[in-house]
BAKOLVO-869345 format. One line per field, with one value per residue (C-alpha): residue in three letters; x, y, z. Coordinates in steps of 0.1 Angstrom, whole numbers. Example, Ala and Ser with C-alpha at 12.3 -4.5 7.8 and 13.67 -1.06 7.14 Angstrom:
2
aa	[Ala; Ser] .
xx	[123; 137] .
yy	[-45; -11] .
zz	[78; 71] .
//
This chain:
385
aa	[Unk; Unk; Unk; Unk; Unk; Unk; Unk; Unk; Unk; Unk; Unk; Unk; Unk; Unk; Unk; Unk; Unk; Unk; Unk; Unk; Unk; Unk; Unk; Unk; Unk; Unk; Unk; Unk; Unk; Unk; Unk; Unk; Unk; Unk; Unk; Unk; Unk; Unk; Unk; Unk; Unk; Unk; Unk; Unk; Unk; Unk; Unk; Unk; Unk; Unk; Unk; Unk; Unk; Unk; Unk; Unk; Unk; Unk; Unk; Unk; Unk; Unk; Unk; Unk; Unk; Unk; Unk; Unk; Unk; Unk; Unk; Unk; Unk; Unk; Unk; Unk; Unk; Unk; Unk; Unk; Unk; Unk; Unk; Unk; Unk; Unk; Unk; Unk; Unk; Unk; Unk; Unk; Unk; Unk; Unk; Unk; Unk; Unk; Unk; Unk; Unk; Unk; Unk; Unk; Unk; Unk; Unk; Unk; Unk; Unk; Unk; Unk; Unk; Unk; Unk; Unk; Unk; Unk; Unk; Unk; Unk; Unk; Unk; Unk; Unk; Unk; Unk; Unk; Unk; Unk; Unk; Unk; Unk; Unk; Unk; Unk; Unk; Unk; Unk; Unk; Unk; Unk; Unk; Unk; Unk; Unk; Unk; Unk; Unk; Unk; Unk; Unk; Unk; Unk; Unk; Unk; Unk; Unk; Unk; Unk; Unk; Unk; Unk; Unk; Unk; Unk; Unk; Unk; Unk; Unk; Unk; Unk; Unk; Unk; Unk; Unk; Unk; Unk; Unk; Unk; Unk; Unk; Unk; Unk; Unk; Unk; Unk; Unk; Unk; Unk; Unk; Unk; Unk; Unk; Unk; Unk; Unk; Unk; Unk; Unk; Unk; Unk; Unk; Unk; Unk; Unk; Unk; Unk; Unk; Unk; Unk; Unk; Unk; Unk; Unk; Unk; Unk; Unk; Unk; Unk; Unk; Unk; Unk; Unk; Unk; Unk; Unk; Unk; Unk; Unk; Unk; Unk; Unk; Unk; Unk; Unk; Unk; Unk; Unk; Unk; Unk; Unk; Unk; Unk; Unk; Unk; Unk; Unk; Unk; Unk; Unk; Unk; Unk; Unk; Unk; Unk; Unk; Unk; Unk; Unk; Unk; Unk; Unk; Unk; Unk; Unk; Unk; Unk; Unk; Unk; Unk; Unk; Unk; Unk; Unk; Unk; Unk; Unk; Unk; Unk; Unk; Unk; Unk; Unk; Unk; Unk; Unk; Unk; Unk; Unk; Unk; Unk; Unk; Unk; Unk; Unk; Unk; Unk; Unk; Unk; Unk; Unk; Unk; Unk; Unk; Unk; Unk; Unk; Unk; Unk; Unk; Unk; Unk; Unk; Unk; Unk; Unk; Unk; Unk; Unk; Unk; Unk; Unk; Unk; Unk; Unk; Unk; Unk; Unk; Unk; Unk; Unk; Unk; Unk; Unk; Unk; Unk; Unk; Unk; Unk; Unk; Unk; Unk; Unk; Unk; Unk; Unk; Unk; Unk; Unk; Unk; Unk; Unk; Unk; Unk; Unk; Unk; Unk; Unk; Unk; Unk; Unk; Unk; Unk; Unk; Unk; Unk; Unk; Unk; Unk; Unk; Unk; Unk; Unk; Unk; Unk; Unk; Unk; Unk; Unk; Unk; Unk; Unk; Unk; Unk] .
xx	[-953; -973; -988; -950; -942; -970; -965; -926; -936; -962; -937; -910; -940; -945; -907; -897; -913; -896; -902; -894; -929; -937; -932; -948; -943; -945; -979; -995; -994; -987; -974; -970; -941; -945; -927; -898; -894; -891; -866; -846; -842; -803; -804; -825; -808; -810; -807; -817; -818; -796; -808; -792; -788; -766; -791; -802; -823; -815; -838; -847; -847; -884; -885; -860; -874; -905; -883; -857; -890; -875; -890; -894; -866; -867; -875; -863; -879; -903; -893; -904; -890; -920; -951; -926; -938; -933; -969; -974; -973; -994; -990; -1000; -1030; -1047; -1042; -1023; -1012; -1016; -986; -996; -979; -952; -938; -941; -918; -894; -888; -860; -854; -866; -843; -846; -833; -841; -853; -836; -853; -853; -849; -817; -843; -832; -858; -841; -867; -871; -872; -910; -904; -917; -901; -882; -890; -863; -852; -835; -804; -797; -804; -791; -753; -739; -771; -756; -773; -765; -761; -770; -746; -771; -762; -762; -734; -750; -740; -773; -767; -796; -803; -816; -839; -845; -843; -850; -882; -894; -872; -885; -868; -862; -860; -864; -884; -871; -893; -890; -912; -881; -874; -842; -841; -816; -793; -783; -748; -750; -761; -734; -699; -683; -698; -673; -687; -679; -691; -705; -695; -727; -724; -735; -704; -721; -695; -719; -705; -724; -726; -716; -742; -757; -759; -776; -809; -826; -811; -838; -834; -834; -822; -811; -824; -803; -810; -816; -844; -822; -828; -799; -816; -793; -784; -796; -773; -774; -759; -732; -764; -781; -803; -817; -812; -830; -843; -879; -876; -857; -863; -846; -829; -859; -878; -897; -909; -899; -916; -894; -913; -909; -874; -865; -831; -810; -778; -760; -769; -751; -754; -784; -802; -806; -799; -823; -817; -839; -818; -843; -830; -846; -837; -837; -867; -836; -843; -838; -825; -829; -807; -834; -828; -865; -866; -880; -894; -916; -945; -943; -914; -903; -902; -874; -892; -898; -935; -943; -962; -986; -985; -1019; -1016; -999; -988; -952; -925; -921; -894; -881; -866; -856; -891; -909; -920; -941; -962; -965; -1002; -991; -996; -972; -966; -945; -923; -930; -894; -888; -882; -852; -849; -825; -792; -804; -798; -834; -844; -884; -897; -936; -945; -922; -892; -860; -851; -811; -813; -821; -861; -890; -921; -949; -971; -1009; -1030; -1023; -999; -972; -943; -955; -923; -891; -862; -837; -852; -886; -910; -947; -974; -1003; -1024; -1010; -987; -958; -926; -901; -862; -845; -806] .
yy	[446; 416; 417; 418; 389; 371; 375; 369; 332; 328; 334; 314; 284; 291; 285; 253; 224; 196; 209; 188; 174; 168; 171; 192; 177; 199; 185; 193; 157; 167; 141; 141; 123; 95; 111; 82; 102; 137; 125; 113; 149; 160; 191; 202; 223; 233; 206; 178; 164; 146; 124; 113; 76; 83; 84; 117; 131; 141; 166; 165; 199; 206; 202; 220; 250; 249; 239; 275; 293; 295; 300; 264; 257; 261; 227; 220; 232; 198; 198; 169; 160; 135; 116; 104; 133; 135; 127; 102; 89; 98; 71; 66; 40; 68; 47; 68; 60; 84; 80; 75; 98; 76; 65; 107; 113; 88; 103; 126; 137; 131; 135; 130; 98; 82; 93; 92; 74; 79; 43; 37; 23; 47; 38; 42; 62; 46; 70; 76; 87; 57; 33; 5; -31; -40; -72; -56; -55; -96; -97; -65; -62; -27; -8; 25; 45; 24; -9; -33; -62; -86; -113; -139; -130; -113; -82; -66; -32; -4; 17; 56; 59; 22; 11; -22; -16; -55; -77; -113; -147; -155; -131; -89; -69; -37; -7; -15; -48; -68; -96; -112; -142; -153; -183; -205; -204; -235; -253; -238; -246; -227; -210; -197; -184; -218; -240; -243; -269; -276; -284; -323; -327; -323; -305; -290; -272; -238; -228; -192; -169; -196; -187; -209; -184; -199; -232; -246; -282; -308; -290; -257; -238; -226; -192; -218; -235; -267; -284; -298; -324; -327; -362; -373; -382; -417; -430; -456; -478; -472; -444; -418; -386; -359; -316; -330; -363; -398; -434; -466; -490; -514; -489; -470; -430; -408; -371; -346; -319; -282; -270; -306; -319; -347; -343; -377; -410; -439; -477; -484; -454; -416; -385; -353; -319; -322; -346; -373; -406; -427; -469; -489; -520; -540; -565; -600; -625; -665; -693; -704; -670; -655; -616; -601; -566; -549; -552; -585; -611; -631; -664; -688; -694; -654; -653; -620; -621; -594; -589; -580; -546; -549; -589; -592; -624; -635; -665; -674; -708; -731; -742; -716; -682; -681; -651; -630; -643; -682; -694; -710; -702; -729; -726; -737; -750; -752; -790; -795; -822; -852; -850; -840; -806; -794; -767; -771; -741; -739; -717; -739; -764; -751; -782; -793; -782; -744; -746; -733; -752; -733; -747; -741; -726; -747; -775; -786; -815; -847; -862; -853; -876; -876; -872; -858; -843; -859; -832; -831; -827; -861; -842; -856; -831; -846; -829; -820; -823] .
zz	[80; 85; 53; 37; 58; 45; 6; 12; 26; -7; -24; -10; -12; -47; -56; -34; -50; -28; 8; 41; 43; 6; -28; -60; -92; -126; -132; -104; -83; -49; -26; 12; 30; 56; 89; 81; 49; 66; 89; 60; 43; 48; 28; -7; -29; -63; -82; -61; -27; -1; 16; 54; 49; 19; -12; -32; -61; -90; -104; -144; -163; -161; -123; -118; -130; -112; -77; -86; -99; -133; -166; -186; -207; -244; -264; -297; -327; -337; -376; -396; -430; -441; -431; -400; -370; -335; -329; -353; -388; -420; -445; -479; -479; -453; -422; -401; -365; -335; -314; -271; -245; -240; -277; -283; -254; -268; -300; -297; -332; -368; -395; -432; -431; -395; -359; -331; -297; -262; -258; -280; -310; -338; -371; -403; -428; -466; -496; -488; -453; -437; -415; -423; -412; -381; -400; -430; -402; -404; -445; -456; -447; -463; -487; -507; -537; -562; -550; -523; -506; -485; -461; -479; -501; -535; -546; -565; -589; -580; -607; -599; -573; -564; -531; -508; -500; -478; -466; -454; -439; -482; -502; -503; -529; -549; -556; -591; -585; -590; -566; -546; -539; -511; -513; -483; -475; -461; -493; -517; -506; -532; -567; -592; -629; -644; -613; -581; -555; -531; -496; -501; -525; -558; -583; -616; -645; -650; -685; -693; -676; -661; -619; -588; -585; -554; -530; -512; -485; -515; -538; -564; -593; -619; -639; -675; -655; -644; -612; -593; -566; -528; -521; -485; -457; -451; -417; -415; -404; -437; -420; -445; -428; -442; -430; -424; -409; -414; -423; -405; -418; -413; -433; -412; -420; -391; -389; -374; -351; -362; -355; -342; -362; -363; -341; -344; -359; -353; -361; -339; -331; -337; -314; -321; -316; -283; -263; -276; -282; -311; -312; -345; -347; -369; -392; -375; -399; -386; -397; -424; -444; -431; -431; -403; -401; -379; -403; -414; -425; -457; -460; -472; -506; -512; -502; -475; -450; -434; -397; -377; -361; -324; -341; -337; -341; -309; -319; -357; -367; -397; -399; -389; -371; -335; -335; -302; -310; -303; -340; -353; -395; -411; -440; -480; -486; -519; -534; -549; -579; -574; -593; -625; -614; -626; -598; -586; -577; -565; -598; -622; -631; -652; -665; -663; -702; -690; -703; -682; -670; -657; -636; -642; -607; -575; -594; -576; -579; -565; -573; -593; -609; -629; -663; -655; -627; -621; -612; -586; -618; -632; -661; -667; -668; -695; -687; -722; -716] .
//
């Protein structure tokens, strides 16, 4: 009797897997509860456990046929179609991949044409068995047996047993070998068989069977080998805006940072994509006509001037320009002739009858009348009315 007692209590042990003081898992882990935890058991049953401050347990399908002493339940059949298993992948170039523990418990199912994932990741299969890249979802919109409608717009005919075998940020490749090219949408407005209207304005005639092949930033390709070039953006400042980086109107090349854009530009300054606020150095002008840049200034008489590197123009006046340096650089004014309407420049005269005097190396006019011009080299100047 004591011996029946015995093996009836084996085997009751054998068959409960959670118990009130610990826990057998399916393989083999056994873990003891903390007293707080044995407290907390409510009731175990068959398919999970209660707990008393309100929570339970579900039980998954393989514990609970250890916990009821059942036999395991049947899995599915693992049937493969290709080189795409449940325990890994054999590809072509030999270099096959062994799949870990946990991406083989996430494949559910493999089918001819995809597998089905644990995770919600289904992997659509390409001709060959073999995976497809995850980006053919943004540049391939709708793809059937004989044809292909990408993102982008272009409808492309598939003949027999061609697929899209790459897809890449510009273009995807066939298994013929034949390549697509994709268009921005932002460059072409509007493309009709006779025309195309890009997004700068530009309105170009296409000749018949002439089509836009590949749009890049600055500009398109036509299937007959033309090139159609973008005209920039220019700001109401004179700005030129372009996708790489801009120049002032004092003209002054700025590089744009990767990714960086220009948001707004206005009359004095420039707004980028980062919140990054850029100012104009503008071109002062003084009262004597000088041009001033940021690099150097003009004169009156047309004769630029280099600036030292750090050198600015501190002030500017009829005369003259202050450096931030202290000197002082005065004007060459040109001469002008009394009334005889001859002009003096300080490389020639045009006399009042419209004929050209060229002066030789460092000559100038000593003095000028009304009929003629005297020289620093002594020369005489005679005016021809």
């Amino acid at each position: 009797m004591k011996l029946l007692v015995a093996l009836c209590v084996m085997a009751v042990g054998v068959s409960a897997q959670y118990g009130e003081s610990g826990v057998i898992y399916p393989d083999g882990t056994l873990r003891q509860l903390t007293p707080e935890e044995a407290a907390n058991v409510a009731e175990i049953g068959e398919s999970g456990v209660v707990f008393k401050d309100g929570t339970h347990t579900q039980f998954d399908l393989d514990f609970a046929a250890l916990h009821n002493n059942l036999p395991a339940p049947a899995r599915p059949e693992e049937v493969t179609f290709g080189p795409y298993g449940y325990h890994g992948i054999i590809k072509p170039d030999g270099n096959n991949v062994q799949f870990s523990h946990a991406q083989h418990s996430n494949v559910v199912l493999v089918g001819p044409s995809g597998v089905i994932t644990a995770d919600g990741k289904n992997l659509q299969l390409d001709q060959d068995g073999l995976p497809l890249p995850l980006r053919r979802k943004r540049a391939v919109s709708l793809e059937g047996p004989s044809g292909v409608l990408f993102a982008d717009g272009q409808k492309r005919h598939l003949p027999v047993g061609v697929t899209v075998v790459s897809v890449g940020p510009s273009g995807a490749t066939l298994s013929n070998g034949k390549h697509v090219q994709f268009r921005e949408k932002r460059a072409v407005s509007l493309e009709g068989p006779s025309g195309v209207l890009f997004a700068d304005g530009q309105k170009r005639h296409l000749p018949v069977g002439v089509t836009v092949v590949s749009v890049g930033p600055s500009g398109a390709t036509l299937s007959n080998g033309k090139h159609v070039q973008f005209r920039e953006k220019r700001a109401a400042s004179g700005a030129v805006v372009g996708s790489a980086g801009f120049i002032t109107p004092s003209g002054v090349p700025v590089q744009l940072a990767p990714g960086v854009t220009v948001a707004s530009s206005g009359p004095s300054g420039i707004v980028l994509s980062t919140g990054e606020n850029v100012q104009y150095d503008r071109k002062k002008r003084s009262a004597s006509g000088a041009v001033v840049g940021s690099a150097g200034f003009i004169t009156p008489s047309g004769v630029p001037v280099q600036l030292a590197p750090g050198v600015t123009v501190a002030s500017s006046g009829p005369s003259g320009i202050v450096l931030s340096t202290g000197e002082n650089v005065q004007y060459d004014r040109r001469k002008r002739a009394a009334p005889s309407k001859a002009t003096v420049g300080e490389s020639g005269i045009i006399t009042p009858g419209g004929r050209l005097i060229q002066f030789p190396h460092d000559v100038s006019v000593v003095l000028a009348g009304p009929s003629a011009a005297i020289l620093s080299n002594g020369d005489i100047g005679q005016y021809e009315f």
